[in-house]
C-alpha positions in Angstrom: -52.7 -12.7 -30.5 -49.6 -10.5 -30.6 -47.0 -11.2 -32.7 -43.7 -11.0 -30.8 -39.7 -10.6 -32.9 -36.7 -10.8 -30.9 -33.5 -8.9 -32.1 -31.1 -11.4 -33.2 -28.9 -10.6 -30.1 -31.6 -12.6 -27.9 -31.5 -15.1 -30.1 -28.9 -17.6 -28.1 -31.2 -17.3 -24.9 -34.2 -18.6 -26.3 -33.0 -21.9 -28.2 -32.9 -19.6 -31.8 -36.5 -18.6 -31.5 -37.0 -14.8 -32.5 -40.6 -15.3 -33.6 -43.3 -16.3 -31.4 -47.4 -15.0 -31.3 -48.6 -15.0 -27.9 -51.7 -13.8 -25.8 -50.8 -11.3 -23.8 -51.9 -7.4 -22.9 -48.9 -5.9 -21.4 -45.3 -5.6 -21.4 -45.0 -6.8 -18.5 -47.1 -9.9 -18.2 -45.0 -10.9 -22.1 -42.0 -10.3 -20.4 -43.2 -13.0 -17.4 -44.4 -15.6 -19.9 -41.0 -15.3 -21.9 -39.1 -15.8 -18.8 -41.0 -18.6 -17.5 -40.4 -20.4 -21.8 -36.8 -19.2 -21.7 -35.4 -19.1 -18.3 -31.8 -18.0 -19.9 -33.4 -15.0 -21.7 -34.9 -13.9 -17.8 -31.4 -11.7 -17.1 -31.8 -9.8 -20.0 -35.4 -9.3 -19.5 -35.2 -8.2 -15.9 -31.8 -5.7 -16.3 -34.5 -4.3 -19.1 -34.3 -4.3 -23.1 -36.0 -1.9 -25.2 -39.3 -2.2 -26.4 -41.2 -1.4 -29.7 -45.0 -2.0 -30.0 -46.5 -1.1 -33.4 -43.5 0.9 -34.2 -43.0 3.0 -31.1 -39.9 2.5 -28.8 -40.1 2.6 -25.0 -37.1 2.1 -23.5 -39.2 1.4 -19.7 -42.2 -0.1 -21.2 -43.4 -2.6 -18.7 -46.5 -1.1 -17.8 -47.3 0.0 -21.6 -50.1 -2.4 -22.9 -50.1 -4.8 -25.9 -53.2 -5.2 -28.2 -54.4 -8.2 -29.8 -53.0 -7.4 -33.0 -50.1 -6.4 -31.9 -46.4 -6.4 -33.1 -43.8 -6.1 -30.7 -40.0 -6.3 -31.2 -37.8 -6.5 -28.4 -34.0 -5.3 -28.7 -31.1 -4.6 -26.4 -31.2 -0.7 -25.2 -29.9 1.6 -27.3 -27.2 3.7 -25.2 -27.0 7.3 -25.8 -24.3 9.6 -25.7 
């Protein structure tokens, strides 16, 4: 089960939650089952936040996969200048 941490920026869209541990074995299947729980945190999750799993960012990570023992930590995208 991976354990999932939401910045506290996300934190208003999904009731206060930032921790949760889920099953899931890619980006793109957590960011489903998060929008399906949170319906106000969909938004974010489809105009795309960044993504660290196991301490390595992607900033388009939807296809990267997520392993059991996972940690993921997603964060609004860092802009660059």
């Amino acid at each position: 089960m991976a354990r999932i941490s939401l910045s506290n920026e996300l934190k208003p869209y999904t009731g206060g939650e930032t921790r949760l541990a889920l099953e899931v074995t890619s980006v793109r299947q957590l960011f489903e089952v998060l929008g399906e729980q949170y319906p106000d945190l969909r938004p974010y999750l489809e105009a795309g936040i960044a993504v660290a799993i196991d301490g390595e960012i992607y900033q388009d990570a939807l296809l990267q996969p997520i392993g059991g023992g996972s940690e993921v930590l997603l964060f609004t995208k860092i802009a660059g200048g």
